[in-house]
N, CA, C and O of each residue as an XYZ file, in Angstrom:
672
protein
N     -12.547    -56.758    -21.044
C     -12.276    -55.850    -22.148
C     -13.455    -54.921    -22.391
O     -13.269    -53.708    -22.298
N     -14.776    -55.451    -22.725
C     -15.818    -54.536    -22.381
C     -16.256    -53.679    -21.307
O     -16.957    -52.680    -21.469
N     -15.827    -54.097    -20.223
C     -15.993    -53.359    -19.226
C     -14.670    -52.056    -19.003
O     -14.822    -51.163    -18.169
N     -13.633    -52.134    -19.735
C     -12.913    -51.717    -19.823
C     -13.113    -50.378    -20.720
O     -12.744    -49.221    -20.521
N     -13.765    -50.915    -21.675
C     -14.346    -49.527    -22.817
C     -15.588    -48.751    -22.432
O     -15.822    -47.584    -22.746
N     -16.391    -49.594    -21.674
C     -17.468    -48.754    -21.075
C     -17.542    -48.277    -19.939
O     -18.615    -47.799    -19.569
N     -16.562    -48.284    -19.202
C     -16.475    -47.950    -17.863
C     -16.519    -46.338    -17.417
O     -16.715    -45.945    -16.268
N     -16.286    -45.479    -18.616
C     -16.664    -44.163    -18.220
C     -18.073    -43.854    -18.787
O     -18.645    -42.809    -18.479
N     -18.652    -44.807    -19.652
C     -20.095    -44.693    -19.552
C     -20.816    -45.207    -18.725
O     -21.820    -44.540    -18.475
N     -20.698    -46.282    -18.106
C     -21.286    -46.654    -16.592
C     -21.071    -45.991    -15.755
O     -21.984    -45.833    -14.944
N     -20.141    -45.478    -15.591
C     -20.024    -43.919    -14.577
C     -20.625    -43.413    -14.353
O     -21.058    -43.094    -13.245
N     -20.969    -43.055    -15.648
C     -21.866    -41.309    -15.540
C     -22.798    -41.578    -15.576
O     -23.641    -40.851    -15.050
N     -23.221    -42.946    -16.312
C     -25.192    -43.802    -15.856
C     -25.081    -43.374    -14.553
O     -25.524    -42.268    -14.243
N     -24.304    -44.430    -13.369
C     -24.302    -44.532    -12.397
C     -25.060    -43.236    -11.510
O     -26.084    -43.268    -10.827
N     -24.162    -42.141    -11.799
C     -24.087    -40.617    -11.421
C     -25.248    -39.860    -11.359
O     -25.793    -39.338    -10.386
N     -25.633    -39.878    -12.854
C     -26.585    -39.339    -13.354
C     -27.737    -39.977    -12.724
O     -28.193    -39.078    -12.017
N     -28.292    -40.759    -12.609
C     -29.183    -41.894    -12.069
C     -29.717    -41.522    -10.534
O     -30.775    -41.445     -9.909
N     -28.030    -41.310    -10.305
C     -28.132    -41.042     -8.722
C     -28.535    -39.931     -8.410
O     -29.536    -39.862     -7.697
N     -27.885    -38.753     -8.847
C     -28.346    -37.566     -8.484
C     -29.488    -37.425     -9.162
O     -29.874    -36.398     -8.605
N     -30.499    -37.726    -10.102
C     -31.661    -37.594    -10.246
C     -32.769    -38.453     -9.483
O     -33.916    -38.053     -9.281
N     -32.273    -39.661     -9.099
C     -33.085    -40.131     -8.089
C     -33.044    -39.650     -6.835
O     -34.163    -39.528     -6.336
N     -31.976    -39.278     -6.030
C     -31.766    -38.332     -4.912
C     -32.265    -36.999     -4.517
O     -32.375    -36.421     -3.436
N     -32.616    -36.605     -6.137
C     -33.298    -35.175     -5.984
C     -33.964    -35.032     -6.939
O     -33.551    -34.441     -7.937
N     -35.120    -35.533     -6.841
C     -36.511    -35.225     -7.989
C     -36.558    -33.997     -8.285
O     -37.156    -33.859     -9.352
N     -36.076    -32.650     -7.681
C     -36.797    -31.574     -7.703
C     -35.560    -31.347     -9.664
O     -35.788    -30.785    -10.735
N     -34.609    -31.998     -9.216
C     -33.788    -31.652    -10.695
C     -34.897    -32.180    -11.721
O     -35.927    -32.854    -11.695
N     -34.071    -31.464    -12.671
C     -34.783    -31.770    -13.801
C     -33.884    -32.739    -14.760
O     -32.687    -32.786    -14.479
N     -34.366    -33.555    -15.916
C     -33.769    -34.261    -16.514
C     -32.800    -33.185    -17.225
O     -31.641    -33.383    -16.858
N     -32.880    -32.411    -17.874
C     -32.320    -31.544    -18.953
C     -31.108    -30.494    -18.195
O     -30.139    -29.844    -18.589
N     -31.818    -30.766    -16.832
C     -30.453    -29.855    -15.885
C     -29.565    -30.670    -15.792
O     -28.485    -30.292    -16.247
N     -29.609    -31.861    -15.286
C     -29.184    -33.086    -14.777
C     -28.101    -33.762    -16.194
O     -27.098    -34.445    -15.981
N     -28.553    -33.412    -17.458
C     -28.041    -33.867    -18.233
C     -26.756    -33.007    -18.443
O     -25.706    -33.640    -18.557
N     -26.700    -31.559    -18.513
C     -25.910    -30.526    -18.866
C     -24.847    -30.522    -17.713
O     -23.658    -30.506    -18.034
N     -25.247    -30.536    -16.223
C     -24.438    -30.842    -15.477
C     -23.416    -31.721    -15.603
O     -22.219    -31.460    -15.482
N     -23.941    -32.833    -15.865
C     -22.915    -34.074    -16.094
C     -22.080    -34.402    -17.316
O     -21.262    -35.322    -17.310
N     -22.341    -33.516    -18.514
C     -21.586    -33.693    -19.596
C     -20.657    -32.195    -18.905
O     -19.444    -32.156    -19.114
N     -21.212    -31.236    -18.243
C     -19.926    -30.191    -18.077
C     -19.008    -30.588    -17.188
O     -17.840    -30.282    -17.432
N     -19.391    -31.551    -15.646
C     -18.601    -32.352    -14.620
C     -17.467    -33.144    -15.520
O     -16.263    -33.267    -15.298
N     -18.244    -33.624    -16.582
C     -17.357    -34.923    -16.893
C     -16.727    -34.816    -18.304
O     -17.257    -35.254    -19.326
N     -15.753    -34.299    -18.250
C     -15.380    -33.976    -19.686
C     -14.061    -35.268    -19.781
O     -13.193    -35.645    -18.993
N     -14.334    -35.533    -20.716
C     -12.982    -36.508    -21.294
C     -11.931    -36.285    -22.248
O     -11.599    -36.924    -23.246
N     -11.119    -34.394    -21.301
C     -10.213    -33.665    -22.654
C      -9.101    -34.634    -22.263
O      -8.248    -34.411    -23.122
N      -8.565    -35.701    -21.355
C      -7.242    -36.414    -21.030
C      -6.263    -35.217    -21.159
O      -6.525    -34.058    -20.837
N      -4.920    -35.740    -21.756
C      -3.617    -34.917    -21.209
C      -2.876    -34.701    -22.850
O      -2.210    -35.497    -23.512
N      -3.259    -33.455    -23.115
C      -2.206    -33.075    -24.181
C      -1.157    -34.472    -24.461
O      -0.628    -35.122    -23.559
N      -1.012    -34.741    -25.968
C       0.567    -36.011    -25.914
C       1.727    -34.688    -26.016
O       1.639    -33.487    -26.270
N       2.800    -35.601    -25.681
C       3.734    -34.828    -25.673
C       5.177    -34.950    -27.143
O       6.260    -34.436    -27.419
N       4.306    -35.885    -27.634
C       4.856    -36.464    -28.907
C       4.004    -35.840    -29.899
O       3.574    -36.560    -30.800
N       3.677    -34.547    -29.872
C       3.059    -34.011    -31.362
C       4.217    -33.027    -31.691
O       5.152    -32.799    -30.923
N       4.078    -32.561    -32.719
C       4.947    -32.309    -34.039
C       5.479    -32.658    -34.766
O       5.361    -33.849    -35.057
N       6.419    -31.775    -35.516
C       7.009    -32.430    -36.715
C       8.551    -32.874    -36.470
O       9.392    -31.996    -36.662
N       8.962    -34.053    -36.096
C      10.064    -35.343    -36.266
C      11.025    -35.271    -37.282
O      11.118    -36.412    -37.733
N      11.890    -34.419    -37.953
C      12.810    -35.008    -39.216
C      11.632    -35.328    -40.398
O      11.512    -36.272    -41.180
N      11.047    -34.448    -40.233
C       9.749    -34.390    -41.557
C       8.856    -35.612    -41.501
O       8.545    -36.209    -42.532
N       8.546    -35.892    -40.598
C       7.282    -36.979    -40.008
C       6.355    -36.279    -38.559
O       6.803    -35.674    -37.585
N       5.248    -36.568    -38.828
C       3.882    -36.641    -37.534
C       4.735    -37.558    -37.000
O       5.722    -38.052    -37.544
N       4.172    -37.826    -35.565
C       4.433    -38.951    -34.699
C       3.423    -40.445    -35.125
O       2.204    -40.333    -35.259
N       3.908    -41.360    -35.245
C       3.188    -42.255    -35.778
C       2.073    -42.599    -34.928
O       2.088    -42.303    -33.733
N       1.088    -43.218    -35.479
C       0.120    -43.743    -34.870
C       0.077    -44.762    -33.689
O       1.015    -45.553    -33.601
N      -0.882    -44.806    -32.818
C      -0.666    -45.804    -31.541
C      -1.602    -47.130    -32.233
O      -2.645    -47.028    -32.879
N      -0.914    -48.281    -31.893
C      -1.873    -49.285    -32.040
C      -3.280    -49.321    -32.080
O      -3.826    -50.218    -32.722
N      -3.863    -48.576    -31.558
C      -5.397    -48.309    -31.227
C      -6.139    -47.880    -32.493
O      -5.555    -47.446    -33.485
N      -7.321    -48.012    -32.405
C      -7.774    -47.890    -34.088
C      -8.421    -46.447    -33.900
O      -9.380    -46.143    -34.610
N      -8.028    -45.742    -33.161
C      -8.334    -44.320    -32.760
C      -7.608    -42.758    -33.404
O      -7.689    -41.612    -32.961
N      -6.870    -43.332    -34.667
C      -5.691    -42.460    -35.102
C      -5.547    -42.569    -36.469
O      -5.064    -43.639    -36.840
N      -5.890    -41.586    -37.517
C      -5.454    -41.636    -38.525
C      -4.376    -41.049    -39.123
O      -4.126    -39.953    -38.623
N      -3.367    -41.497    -40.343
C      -2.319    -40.325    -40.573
C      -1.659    -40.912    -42.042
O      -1.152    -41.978    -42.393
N      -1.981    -39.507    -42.742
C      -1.309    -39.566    -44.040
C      -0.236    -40.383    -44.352
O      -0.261    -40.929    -45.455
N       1.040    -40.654    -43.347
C       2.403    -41.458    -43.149
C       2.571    -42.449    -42.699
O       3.680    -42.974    -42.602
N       1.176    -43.093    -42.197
C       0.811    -44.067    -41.932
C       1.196    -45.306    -42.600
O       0.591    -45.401    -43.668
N       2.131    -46.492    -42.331
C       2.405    -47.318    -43.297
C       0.889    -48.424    -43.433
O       0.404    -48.959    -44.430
N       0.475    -48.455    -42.038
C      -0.772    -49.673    -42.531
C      -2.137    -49.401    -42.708
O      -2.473    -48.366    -42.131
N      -3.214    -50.088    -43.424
C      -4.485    -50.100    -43.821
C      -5.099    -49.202    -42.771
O      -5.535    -48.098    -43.098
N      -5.153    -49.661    -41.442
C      -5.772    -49.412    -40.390
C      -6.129    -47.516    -40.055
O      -7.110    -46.832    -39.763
N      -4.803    -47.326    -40.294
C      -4.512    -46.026    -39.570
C      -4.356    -45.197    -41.323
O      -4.272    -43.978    -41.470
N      -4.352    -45.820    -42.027
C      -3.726    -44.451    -43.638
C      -4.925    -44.386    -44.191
O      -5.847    -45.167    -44.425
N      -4.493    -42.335    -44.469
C      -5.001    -41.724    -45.087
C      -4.693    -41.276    -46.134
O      -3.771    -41.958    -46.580
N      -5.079    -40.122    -47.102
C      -4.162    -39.608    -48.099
C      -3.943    -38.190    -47.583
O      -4.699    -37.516    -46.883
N      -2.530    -37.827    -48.167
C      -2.296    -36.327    -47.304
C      -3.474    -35.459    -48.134
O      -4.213    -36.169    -48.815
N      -3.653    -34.504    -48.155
C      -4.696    -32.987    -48.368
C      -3.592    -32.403    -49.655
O      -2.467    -32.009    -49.347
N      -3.986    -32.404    -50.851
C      -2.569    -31.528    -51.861
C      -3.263    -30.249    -52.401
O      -4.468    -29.999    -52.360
N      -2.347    -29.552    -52.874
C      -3.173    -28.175    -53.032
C      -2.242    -27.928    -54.308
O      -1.419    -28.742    -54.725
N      -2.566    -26.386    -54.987
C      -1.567    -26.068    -56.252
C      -1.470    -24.626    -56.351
O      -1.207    -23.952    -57.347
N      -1.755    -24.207    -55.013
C      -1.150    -22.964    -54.491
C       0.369    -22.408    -54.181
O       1.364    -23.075    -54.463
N       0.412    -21.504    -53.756
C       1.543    -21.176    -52.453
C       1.486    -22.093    -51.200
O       0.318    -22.480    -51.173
N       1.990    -22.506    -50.404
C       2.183    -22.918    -48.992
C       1.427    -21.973    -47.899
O       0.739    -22.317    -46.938
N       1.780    -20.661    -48.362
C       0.729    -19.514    -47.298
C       0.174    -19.665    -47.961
O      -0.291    -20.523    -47.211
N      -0.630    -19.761    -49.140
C      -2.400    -19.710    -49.367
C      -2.975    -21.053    -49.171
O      -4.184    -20.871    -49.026
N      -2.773    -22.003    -49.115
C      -2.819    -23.243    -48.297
C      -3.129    -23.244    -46.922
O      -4.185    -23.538    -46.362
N      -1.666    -22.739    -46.302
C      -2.054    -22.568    -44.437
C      -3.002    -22.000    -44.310
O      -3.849    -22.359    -43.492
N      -3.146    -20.936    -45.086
C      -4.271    -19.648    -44.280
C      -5.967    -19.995    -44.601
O      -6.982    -19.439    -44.182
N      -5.757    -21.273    -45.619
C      -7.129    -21.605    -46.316
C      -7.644    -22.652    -45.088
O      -8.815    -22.546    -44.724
N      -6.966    -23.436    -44.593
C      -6.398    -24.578    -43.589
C      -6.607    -23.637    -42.376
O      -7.510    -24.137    -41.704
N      -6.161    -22.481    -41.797
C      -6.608    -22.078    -40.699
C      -7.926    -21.657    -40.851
O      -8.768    -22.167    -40.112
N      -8.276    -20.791    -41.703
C      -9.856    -20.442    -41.945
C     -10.781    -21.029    -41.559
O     -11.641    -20.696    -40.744
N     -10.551    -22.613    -42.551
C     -11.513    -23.818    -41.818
C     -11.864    -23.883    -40.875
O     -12.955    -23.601    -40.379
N     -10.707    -24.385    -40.369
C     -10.558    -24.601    -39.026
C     -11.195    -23.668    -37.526
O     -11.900    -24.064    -36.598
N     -10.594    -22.330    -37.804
C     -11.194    -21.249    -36.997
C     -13.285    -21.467    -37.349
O     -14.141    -21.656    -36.484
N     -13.477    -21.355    -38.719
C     -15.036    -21.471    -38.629
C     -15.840    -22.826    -38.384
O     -16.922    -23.286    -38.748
N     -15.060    -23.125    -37.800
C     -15.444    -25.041    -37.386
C     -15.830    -24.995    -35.745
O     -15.016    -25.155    -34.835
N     -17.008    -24.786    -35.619
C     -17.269    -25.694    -34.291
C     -16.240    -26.190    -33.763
O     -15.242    -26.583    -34.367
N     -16.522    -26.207    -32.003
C     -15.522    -27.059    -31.282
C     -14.505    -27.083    -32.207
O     -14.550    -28.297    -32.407
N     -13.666    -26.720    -32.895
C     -12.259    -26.415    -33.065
C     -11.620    -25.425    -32.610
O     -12.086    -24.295    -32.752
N     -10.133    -25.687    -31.814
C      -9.427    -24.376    -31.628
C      -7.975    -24.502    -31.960
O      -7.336    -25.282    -31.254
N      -7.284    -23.810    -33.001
C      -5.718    -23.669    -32.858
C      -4.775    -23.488    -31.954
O      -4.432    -22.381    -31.538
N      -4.395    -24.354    -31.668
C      -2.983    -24.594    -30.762
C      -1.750    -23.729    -30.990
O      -1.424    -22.853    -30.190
N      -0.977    -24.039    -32.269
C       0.392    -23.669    -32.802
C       0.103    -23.738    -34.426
O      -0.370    -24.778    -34.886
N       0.315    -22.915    -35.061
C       0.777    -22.314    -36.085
C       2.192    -21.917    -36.447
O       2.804    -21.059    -35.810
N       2.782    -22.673    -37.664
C       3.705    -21.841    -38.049
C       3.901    -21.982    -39.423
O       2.880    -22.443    -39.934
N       4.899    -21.750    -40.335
C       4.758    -21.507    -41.540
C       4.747    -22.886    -42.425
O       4.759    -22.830    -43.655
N       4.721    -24.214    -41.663
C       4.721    -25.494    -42.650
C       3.746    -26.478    -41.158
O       3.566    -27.694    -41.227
N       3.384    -25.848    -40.274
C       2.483    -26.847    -39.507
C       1.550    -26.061    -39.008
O       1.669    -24.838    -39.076
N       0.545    -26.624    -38.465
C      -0.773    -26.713    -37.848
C      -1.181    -27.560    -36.849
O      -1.256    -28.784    -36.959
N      -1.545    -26.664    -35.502
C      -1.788    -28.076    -34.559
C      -3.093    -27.492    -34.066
O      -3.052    -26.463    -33.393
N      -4.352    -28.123    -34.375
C      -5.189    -27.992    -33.614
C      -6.035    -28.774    -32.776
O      -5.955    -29.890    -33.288
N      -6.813    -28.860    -31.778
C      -7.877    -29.391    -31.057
C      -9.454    -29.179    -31.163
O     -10.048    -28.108    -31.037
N     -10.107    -30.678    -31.471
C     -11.782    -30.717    -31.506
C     -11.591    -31.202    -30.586
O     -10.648    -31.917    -30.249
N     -12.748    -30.770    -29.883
C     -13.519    -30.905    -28.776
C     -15.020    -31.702    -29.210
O     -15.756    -31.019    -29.922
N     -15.379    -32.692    -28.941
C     -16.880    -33.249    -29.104
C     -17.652    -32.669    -28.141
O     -17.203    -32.424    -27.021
N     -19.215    -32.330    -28.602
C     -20.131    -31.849    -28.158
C     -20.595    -32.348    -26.772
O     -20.547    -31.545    -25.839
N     -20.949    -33.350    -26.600
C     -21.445    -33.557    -25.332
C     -20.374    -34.345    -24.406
O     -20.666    -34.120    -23.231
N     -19.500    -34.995    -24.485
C     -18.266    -35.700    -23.523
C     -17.647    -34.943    -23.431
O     -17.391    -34.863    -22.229
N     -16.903    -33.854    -24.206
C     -15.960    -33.429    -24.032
C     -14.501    -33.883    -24.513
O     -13.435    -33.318    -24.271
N     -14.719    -35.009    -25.233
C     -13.342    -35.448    -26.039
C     -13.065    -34.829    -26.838
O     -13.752    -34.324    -27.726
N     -11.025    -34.732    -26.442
C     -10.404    -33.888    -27.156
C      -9.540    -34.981    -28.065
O      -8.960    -36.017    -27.740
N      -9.717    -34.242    -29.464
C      -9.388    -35.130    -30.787
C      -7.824    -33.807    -30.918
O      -7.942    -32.590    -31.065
N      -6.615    -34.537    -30.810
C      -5.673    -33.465    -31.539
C      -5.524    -33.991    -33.381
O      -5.602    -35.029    -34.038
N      -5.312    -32.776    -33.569
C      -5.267    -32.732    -35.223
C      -4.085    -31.979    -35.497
O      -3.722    -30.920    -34.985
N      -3.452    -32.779    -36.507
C      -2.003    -31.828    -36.887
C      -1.785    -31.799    -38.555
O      -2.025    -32.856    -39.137
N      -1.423    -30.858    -39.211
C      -1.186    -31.334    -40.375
C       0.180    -30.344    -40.705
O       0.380    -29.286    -40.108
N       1.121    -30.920    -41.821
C       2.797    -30.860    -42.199
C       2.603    -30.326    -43.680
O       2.466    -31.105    -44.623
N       2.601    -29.218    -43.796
C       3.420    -28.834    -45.217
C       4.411    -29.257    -45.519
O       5.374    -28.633    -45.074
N       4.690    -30.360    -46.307
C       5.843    -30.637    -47.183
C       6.277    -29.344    -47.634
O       5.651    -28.432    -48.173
N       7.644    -29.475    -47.257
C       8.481    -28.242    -47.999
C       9.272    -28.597    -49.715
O       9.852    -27.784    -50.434
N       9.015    -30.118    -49.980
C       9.516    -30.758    -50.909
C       8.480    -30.823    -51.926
O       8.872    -30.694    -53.086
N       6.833    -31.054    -51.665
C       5.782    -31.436    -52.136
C       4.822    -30.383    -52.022
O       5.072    -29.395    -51.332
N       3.560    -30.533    -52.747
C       2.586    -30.218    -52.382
C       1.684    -30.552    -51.722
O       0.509    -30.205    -51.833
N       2.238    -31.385    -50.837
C       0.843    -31.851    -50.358
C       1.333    -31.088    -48.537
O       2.231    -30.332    -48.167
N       0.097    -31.854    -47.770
C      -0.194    -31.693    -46.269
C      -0.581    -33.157    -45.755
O      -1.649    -33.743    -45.936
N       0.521    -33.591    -45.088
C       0.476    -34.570    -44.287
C      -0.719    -34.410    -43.087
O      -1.063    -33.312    -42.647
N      -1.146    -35.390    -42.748
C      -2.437    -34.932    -41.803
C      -2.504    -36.180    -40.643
O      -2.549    -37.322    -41.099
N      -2.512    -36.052    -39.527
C      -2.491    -37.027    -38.345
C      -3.477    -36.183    -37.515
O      -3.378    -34.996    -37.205
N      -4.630    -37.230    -37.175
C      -6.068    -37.365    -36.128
C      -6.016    -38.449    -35.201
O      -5.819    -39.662    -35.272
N      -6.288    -37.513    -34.197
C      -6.129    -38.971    -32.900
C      -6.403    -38.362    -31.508
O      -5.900    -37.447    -30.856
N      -7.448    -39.278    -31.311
C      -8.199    -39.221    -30.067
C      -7.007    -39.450    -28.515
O      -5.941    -40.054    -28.638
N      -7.357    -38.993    -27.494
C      -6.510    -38.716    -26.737
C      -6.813    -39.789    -25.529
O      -5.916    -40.181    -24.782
N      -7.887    -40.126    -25.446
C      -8.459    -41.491    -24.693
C      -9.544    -42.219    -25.333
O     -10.388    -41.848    -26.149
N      -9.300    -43.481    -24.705
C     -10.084    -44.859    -25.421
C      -9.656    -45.752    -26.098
O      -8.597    -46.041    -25.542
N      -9.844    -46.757    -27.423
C      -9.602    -47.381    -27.813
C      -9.800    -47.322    -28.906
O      -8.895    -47.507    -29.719
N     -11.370    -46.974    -29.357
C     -12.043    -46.645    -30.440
C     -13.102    -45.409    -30.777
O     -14.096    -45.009    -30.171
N     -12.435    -44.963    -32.049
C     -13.458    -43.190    -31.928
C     -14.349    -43.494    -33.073
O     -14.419    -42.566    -33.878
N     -15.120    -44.653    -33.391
C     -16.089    -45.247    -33.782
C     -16.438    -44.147    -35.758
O     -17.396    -43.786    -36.442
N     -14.616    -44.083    -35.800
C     -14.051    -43.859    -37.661
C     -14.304    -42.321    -37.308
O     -14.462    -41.810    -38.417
N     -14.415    -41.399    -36.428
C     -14.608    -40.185    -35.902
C     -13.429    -39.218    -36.574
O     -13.649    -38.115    -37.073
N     -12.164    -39.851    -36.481
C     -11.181    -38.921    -37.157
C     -11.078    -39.271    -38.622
O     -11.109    -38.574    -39.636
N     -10.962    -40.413    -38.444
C     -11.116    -40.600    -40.307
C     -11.787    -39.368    -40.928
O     -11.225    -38.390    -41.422
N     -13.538    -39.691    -40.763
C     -14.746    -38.952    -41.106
C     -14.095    -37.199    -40.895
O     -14.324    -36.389    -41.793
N     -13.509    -36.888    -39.977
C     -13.001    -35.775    -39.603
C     -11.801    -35.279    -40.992
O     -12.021    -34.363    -41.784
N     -10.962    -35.874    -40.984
C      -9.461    -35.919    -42.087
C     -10.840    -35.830    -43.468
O     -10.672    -34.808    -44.134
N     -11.729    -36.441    -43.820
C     -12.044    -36.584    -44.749
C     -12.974    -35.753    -45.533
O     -13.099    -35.482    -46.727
N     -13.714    -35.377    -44.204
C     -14.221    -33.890    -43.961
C     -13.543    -32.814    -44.721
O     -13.803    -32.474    -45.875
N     -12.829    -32.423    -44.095
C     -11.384    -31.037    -44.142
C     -10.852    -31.408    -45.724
O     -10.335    -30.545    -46.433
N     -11.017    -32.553    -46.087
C     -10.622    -32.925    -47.787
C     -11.377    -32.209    -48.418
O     -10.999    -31.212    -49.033
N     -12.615    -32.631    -48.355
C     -13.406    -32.475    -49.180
C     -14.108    -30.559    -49.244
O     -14.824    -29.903    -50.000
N     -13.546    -30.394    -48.287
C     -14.007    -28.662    -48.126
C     -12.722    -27.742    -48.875
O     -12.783    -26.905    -49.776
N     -11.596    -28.254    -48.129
C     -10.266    -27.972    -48.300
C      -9.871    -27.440    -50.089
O      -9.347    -26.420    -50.536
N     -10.608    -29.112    -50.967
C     -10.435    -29.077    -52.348
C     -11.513    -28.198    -53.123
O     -11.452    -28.130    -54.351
N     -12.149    -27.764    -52.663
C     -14.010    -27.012    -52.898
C     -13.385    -25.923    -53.487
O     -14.054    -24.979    -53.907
């Protein structure tokens, strides 16, 4: 099981190790940039994102996924509520988003949002989606890492993030 979760970090030890012992003339700082750009961990778009009969796609067993609709402890959040319009909401919600580092918008439309973080040095791609209730005020919100097991509370911290700016 451990070897199972670290196995793309022993990799790139492995790698890295090698090609710097193989060729002294590299430098550590070249050697480092190389191998986080070789080795990115964006995995494969899911094909289960959007909006369902007014539901995100539920969460995977993995403790890698948070979401407003979430029935258990593990994975629930609270949705994002606002006391606007729905367009002054989205467009406050894309703003963010666009001035956010490693974030980029996917799909937009007038009650959803699908975007992608990217982490700084691996290259993991986090998809992020959030649901205007057309009934409510609020914004349903689902975070979830695209490989691994554990994003060490990464989307949580992320969902909780975007709260706290969101309500500002």
């Amino acid at each position: 099981m451990i070897f199972k979760l670290f196995k793309p970090v022993i990799f790139i030890f492995i790698i890295f190790f090698s090609v710097f012992f193989f060729n002294p003339t590299v430098s550590l700082a070249t050697t480092t940039v190389e191998m986080a750009s070789i080795f990115s961990f964006s995995g494969e778009q899911p094909k289960n994102l959007g909006v369902n009969k007014g539901s995100l796609s539920p969460c995977p067993q993995t403790p890698n996924c948070v979401s407003s609709q979430s029935k258990d402890v593990t994975h629930k959040v609270e949705p994002l509520t606002y006391n606007s319009s729905r367009k002054e909401a989205l467009n406050k919600l894309k703003t963010m988003i666009e001035e956010t580092d490693h974030a980029k918008i996917i799909e937009a439309t007038s009650n959803y949002l699908y975007a992608q973080y990217t982490s700084r040095i691996m290259g993991f791609v986090d998809d992020v989606e959030f649901y205007l209730d057309p009934q409510e005020n609020v914004i349903h919100v689902r975070s979830a890492s695209r490989v691994g097991e554990s994003d060490l509370g990464v989307n949580r911290r992320r969902i909780e993030s975007i709260r706290e700016q969101f309500q500002a």
